[in-house]
PLY file of the C-alpha trace (Angstrom):
ply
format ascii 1.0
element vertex 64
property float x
property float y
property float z
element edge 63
property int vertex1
property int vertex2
end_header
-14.99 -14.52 -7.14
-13.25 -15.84 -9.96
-9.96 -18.18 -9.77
-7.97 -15.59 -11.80
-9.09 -12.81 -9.59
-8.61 -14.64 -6.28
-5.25 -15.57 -7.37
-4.27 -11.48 -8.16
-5.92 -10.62 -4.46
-3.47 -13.37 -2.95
-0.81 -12.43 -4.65
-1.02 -8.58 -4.11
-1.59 -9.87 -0.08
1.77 -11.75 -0.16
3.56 -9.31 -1.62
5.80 -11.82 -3.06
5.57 -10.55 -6.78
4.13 -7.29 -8.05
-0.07 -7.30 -9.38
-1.30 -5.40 -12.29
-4.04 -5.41 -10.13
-2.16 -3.03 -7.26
-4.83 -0.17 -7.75
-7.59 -2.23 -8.03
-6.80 -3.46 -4.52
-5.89 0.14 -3.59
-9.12 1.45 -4.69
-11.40 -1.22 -3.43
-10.09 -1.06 0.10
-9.78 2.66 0.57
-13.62 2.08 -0.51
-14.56 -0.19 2.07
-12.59 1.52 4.82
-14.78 4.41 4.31
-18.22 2.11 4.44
-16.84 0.62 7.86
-16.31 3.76 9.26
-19.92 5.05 7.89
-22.71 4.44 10.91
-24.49 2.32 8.67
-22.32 -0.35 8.19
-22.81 -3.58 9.06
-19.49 -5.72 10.29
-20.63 -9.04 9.14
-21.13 -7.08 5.14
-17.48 -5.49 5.57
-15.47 -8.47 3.48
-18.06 -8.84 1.06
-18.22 -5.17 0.15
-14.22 -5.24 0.02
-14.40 -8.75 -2.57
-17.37 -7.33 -4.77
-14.90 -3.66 -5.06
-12.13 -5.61 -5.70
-13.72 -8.24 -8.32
-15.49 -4.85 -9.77
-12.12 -3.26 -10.41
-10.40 -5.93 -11.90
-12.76 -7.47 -14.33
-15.61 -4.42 -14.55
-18.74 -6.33 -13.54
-19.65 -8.42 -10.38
-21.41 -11.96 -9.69
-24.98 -11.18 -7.91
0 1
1 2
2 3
3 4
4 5
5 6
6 7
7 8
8 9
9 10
10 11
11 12
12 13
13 14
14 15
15 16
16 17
17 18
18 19
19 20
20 21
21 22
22 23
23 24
24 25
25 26
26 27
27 28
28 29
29 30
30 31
31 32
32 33
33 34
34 35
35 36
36 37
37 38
38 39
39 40
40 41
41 42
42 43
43 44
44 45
45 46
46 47
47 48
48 49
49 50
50 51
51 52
52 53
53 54
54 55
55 56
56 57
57 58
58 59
59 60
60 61
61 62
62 63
């Protein structure tokens, strides 16, 4: 994940100061609650689903 987009995901976290990025991080996680809940999910894939969303939602394309 890239600095800039780690930095918005921390911030929006904190809540100490408000995130363009707010739906990104909205969107993302509502996203990867559903794929938890799904019976193929796999736990140890759960916060790497949620940071690929999140980086995909912010910048529009993901690291492989």
């Amino acid at each position: 994940m890239e600095e800039r987009i780690a930095q918005e995901l921390v911030a929006i976290l904190k809540a100490q100061e408000v995130s363009d990025y707010d739906n990104a991080f909205e969107r993302a996680f509502e996203l990867t609650k559903a794929y938890a809940g799904s019976a193929n999910a796999q736990p140890s894939a759960i916060p790497s689903v949620f940071e690929k969303l999140f980086e995909l939602f912010v910048s529009g394309t993901t690291k492989a």
